[in-house]
N, C-alpha and C positions, 0 to 999 in steps of 0.2 A: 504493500500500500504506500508506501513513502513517497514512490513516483506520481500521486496524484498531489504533494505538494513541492512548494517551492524550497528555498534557501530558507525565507523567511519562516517558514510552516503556515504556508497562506496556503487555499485550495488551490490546485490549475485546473483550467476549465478541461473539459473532458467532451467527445464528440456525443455522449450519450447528452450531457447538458445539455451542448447547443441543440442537439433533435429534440429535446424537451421543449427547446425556447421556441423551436420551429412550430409544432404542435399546439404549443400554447396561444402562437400567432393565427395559427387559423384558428382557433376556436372561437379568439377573439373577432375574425372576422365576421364568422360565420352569424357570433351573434349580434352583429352588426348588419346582417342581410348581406354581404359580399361574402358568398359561399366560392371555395376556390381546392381543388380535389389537393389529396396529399397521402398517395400508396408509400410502398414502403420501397419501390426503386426511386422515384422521385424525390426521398428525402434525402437516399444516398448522393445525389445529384446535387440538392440543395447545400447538403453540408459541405462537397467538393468546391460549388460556388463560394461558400462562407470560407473557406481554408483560403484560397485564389484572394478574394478580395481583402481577407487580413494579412496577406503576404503584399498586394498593393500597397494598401493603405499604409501600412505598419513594419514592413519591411519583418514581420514574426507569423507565424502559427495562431490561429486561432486553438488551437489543442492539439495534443502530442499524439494522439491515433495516427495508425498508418491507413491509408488507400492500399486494395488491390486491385488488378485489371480483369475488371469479369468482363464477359460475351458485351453487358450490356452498359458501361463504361465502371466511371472509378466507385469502390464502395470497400465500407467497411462492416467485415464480420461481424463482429459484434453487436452492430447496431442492425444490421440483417437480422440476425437471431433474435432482435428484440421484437421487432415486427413482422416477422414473418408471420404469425398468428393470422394477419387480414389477410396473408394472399396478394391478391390485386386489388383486393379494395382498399376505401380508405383509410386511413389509420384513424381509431377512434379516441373520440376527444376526450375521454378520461387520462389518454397519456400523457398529456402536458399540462392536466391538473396538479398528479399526483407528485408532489415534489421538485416543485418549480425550482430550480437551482439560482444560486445568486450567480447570479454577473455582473462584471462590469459597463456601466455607461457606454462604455466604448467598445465592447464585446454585443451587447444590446444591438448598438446603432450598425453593429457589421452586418448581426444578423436579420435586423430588422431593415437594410436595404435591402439586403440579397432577398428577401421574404417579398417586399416591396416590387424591386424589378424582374422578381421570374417565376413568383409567385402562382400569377396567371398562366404559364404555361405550361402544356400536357407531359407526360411522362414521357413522350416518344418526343417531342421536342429538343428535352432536357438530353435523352438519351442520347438522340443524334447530333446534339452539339459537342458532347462530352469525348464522342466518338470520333471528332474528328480531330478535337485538341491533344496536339504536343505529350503532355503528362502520359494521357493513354496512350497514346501510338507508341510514343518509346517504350515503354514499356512491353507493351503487345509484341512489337518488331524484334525486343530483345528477346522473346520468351521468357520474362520474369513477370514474376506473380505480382511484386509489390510495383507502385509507382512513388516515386521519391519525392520524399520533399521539394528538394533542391532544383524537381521538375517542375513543381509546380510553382513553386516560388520564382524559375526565371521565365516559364511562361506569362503568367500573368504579373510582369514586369515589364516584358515583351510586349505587352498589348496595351493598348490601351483600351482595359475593360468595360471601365463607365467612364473612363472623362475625367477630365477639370471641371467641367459642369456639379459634377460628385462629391466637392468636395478636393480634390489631392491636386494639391501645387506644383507646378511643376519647376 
């Protein structure tokens, strides 16, 4: 357990948290009448956006989980195993009641852009952008399972994701 904290003995955020925070965004939507779908391959997607845009932003990791390169782009095991339960359907909205994790202001605002800008889009969307980005390809090309940090961190450094518009100075 000691690797979920810091130097300090402060928590580090974990990709189970951020998919909490995800969850908990739509439910919020939802009860706000902007119903917007959320399976359990789309979240693996959502969370690869959230890791990319705090390697932009922040030049760090939104949380220390690895990516692997499945069939149908980047994801992580264990947050797979946590929803797998729905299948294809949605993930239900008890799971970003139950133990809403603290975060940071600025962990918040990561994932509540990325939640914001792709929020609205389908599984098969997500899937085939995911599919065609650098992270996964290399990895696929090499035949290794995992996709690297350090991929992802210089891909979406490489791009320009969202903009100056978003926020990040150039």
């Amino acid at each position: 357990m000691r690797w979920l904290f810091d130097k300090k003995g402060l928590k580090k955020t974990t990709a189970a948290d951020v998919a909490s925070f995800i969850v908990h965004l739509c439910n919020k939507d939802e009860k706000s009448g902007h119903y917007r779908t959320l399976q359990n391959v789309k979240m693996q997607k959502l969370l690869y956006y959230c890791q990319g845009y705090s390697y932009y932003m922040n030049q760090k990791p939104l949380f220390r989980d690895y990516f692997e390169a499945w069939p149908y782009g980047p994801s992580i095991p264990r947050i797979h195993r946590r929803f797998s339960k729905y299948g294809q359907n949605d993930i239900h909205s008890s799971e970003g009641e139950v133990d809403l994790p603290y975060l940071t202001d600025e962990e918040k605002k990561i994932i509540e852009h990325v939640w914001d800008d792709l929020g609205n889009y389908n599984v098969f969307a997500l899937v085939n952008a995911t599919l065609l980005e650098d992270p996964w390809k290399l990895a696929n090309e090499k035949g290794t399972v995992f996709i690297t940090p350090d991929s992802i961190h210089a891909y979406f450094n490489e791009i320009s994701y969202l903009g100056e518009e978003h926020g990040k100075s150039k």
